[in-house]
TORKOL-4160 file (C-alpha; in steps of 0.2 Angstrom, whole numbers, padded with zeros to 4 digits, m for minus):
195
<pt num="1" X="0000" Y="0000" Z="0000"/>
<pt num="2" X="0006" Y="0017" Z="m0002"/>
<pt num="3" X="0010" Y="0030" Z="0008"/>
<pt num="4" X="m0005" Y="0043" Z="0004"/>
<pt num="5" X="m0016" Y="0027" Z="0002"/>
<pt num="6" X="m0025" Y="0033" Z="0019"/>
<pt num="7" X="m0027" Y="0049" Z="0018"/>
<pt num="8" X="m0038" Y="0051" Z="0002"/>
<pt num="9" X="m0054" Y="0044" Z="m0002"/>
<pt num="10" X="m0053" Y="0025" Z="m0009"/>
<pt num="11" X="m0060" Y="0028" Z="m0023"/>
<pt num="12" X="m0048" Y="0042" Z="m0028"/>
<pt num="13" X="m0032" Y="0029" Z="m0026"/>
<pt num="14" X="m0030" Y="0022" Z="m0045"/>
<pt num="15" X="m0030" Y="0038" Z="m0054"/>
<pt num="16" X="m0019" Y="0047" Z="m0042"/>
<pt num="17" X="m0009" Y="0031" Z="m0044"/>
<pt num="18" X="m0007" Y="0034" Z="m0061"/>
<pt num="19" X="m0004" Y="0053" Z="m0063"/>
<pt num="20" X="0013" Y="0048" Z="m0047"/>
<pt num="21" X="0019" Y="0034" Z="m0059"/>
<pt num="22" X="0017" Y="0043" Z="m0074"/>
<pt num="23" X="0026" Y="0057" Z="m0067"/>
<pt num="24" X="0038" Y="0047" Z="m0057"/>
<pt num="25" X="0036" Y="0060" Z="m0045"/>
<pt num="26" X="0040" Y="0054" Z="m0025"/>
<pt num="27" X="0026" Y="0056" Z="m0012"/>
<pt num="28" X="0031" Y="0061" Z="0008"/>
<pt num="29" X="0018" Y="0062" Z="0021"/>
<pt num="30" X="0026" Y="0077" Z="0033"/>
<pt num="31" X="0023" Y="0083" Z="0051"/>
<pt num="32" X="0010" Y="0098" Z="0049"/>
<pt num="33" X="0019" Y="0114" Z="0044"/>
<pt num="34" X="0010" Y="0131" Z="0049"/>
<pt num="35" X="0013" Y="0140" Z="0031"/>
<pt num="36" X="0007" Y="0128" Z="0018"/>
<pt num="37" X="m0004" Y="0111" Z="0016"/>
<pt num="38" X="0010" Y="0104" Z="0003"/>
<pt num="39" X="0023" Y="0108" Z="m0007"/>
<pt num="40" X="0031" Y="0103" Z="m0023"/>
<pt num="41" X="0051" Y="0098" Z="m0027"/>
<pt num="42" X="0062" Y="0096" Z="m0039"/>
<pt num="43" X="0078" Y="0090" Z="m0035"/>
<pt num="44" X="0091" Y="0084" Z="m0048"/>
<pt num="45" X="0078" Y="0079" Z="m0058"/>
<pt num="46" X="0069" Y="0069" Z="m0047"/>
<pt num="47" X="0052" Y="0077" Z="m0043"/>
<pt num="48" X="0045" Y="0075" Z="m0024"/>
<pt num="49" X="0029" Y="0082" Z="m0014"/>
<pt num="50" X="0026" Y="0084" Z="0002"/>
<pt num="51" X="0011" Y="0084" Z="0010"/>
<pt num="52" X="0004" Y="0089" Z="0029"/>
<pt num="53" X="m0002" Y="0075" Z="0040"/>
<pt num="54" X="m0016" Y="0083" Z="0048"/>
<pt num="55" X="m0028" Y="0086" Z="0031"/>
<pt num="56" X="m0043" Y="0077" Z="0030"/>
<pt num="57" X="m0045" Y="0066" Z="0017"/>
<pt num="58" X="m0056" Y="0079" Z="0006"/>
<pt num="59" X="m0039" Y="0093" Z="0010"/>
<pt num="60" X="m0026" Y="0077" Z="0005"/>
<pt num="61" X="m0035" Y="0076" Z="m0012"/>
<pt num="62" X="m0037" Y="0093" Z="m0014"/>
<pt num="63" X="m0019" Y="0096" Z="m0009"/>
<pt num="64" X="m0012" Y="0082" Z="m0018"/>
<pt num="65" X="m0020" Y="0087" Z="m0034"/>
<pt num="66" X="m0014" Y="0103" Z="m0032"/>
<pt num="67" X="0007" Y="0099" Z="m0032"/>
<pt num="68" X="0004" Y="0085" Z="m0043"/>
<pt num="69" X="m0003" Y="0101" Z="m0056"/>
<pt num="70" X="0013" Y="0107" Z="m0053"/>
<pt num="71" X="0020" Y="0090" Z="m0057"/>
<pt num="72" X="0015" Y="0090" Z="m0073"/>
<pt num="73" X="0018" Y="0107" Z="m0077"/>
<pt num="74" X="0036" Y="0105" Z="m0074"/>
<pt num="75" X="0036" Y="0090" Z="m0084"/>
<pt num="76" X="0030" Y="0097" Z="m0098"/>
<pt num="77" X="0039" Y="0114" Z="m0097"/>
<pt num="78" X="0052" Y="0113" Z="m0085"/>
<pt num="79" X="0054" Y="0134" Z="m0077"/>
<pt num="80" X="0046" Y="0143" Z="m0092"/>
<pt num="81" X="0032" Y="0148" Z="m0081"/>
<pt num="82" X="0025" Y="0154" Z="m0066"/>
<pt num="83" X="0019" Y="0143" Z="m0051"/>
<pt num="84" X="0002" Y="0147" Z="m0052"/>
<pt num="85" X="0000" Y="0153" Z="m0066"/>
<pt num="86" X="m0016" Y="0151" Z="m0082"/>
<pt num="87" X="m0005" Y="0135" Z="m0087"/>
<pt num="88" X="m0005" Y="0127" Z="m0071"/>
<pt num="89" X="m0023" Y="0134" Z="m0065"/>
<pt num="90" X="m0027" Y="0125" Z="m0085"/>
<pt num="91" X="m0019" Y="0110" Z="m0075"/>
<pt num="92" X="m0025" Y="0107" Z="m0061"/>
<pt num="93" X="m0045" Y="0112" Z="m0065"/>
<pt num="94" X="m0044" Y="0096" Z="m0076"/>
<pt num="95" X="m0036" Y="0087" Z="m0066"/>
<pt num="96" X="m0048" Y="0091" Z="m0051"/>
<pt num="97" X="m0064" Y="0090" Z="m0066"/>
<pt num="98" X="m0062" Y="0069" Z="m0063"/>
<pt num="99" X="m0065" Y="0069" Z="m0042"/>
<pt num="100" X="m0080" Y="0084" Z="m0045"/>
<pt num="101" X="m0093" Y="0069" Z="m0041"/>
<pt num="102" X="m0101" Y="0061" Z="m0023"/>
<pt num="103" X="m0088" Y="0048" Z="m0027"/>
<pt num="104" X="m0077" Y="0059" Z="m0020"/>
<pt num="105" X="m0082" Y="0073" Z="m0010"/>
<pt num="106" X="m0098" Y="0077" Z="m0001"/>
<pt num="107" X="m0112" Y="0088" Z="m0007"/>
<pt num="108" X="m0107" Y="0104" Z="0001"/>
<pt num="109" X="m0088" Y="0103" Z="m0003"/>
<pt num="110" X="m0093" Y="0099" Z="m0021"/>
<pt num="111" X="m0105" Y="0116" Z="m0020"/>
<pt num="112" X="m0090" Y="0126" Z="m0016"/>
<pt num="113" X="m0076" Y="0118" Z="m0022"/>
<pt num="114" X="m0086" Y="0118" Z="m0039"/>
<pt num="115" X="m0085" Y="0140" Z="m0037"/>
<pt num="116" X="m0066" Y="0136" Z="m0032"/>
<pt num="117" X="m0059" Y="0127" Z="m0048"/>
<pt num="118" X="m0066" Y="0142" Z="m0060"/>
<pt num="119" X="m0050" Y="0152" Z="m0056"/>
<pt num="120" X="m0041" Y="0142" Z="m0043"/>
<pt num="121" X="m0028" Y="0153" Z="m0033"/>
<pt num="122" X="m0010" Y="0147" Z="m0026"/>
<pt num="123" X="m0019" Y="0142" Z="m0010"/>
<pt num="124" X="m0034" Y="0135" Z="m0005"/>
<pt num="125" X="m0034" Y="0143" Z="0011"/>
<pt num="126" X="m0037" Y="0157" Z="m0003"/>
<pt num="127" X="m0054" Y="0154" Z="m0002"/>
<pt num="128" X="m0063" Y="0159" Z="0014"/>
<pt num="129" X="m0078" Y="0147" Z="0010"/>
<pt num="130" X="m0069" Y="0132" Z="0003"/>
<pt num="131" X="m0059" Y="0131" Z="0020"/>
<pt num="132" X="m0072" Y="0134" Z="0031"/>
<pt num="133" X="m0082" Y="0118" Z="0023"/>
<pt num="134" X="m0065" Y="0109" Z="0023"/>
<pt num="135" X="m0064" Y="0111" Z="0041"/>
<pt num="136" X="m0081" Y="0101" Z="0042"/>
<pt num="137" X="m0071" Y="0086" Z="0042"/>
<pt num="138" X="m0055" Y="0088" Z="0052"/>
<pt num="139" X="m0056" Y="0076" Z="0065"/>
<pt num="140" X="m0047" Y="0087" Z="0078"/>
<pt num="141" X="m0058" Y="0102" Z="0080"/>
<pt num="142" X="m0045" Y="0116" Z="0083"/>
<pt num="143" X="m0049" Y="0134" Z="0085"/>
<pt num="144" X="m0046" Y="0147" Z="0073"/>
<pt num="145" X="m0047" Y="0165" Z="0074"/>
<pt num="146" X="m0063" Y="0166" Z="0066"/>
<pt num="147" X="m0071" Y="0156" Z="0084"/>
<pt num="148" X="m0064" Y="0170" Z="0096"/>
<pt num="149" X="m0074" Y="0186" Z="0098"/>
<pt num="150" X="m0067" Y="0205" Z="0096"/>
<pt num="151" X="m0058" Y="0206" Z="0111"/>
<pt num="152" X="m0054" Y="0190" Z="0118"/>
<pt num="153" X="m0038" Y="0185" Z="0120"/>
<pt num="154" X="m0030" Y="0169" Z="0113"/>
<pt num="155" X="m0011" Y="0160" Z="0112"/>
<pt num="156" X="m0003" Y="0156" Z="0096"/>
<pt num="157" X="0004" Y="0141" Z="0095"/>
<pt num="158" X="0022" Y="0150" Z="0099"/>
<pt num="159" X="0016" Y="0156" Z="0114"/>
<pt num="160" X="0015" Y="0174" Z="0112"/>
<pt num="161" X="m0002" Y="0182" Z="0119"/>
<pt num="162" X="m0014" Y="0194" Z="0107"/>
<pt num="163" X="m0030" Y="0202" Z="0110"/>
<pt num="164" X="m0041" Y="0201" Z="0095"/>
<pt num="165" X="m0047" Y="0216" Z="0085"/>
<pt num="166" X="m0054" Y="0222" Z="0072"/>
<pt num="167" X="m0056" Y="0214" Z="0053"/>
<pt num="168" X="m0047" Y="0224" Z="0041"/>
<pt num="169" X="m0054" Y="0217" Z="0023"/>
<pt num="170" X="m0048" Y="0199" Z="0024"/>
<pt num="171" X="m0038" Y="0198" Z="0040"/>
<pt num="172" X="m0039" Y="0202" Z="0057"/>
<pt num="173" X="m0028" Y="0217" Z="0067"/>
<pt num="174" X="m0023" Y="0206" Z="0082"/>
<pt num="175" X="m0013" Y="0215" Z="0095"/>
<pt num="176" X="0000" Y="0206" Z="0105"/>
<pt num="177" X="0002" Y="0210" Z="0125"/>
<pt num="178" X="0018" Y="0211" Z="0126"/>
<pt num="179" X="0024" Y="0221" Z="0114"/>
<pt num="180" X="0007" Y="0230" Z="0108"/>
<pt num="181" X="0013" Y="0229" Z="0091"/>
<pt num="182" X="0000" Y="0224" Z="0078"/>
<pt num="183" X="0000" Y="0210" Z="0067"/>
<pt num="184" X="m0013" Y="0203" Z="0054"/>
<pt num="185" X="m0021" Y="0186" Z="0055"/>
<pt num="186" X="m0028" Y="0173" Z="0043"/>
<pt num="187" X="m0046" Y="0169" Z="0049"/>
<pt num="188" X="m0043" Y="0152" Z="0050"/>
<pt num="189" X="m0025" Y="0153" Z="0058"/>
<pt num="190" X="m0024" Y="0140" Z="0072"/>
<pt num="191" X="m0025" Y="0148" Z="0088"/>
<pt num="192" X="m0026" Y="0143" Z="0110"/>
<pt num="193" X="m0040" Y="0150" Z="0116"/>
<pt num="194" X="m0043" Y="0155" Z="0134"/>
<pt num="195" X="m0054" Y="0146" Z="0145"/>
């Protein structure tokens, strides 16, 4: 069995078998990394991704499509173009056009992540409303900016303190004790929250 076997829906296995050995690209399930789900590799020619832990199995499909896009992409035009690009947004749509069935995901992913693969953006924490159904089906329930009230204070998982504040367009101005500097916050950044 292999390695992202478990992490993705069963039904999805075969084809994502096929795109990895067609590619001959290397798959590595990693420890959960705060700044991105997955990441794609290449390394004296030999193409690798890596891929969080922690998804659930509709984010490890999502995810995994995503860096295999890239895969491909690089294949076929090695660094003429840019990450996430029209070529590789071309990619990965048709590419995520064969799981866009309750074979593979749910009805209300499939509502939103329909909206999502029109113009897919570099990340899928891009797209307030894609994550937020995502997070549906995490098995831990952790708690985000977005669950703590105007005010309240919360822990980062580095340990410094902030009181949370106003949204400013996407984000929300979060202002650390100690220091009282500001700093901006994803809605869905992991945060402690206090009892």
């Amino acid at each position: 069995m292999n390695s992202f076997y478990s992490y993705v829906p069963e039904k999805s296995r075969p084809l994502l078998q096929f795109w990895i050995n067609k590619l001959n690209v290397k798959i590595k399930i990693s420890k959960p990394r705060s700044t991105k789900l997955g990441d794609f590799k290449v390394n004296r020619n030999q193409m690798s991704i890596s891929i969080n832990n922690n998804l659930n199995k509709y984010s490890f499909l999502i995810t995994l499509t995503h860096e295999i896009a890239h895969a491909f992409v690089f294949k076929k035009y090695k660094n003429t173009h840019r990450p996430h690009d029209e070529i590789w947004q071309l990619t990965f749509k048709s590419l995520m056009l064969n799981f866009l069935t309750p074979d593979y995901f749910p009805d209300d992913i499939l509502k939103v992540l329909s909206r999502y693969i029109i113009k897919p953006k570099a990340s899928t924490y891009s797209d307030l409303e894609l994550v937020k159904v995502l997070r549906k089906y995490d098995k831990l329930k952790s708690f985000t900016i977005s669950d703590i009230a105007i005010g309240d204070r919360f822990k980062t998982t580095q340990g410094k303190t902030f009181i949370k504040a106003d949204k400013i367009r996407k984000r929300y101005k979060c202002i650390e004790i100690k220091t009282n500097k500001q700093y901006l916050f994803h809605p869905f950044a992991q945060v402690i929250k206090y009892s």
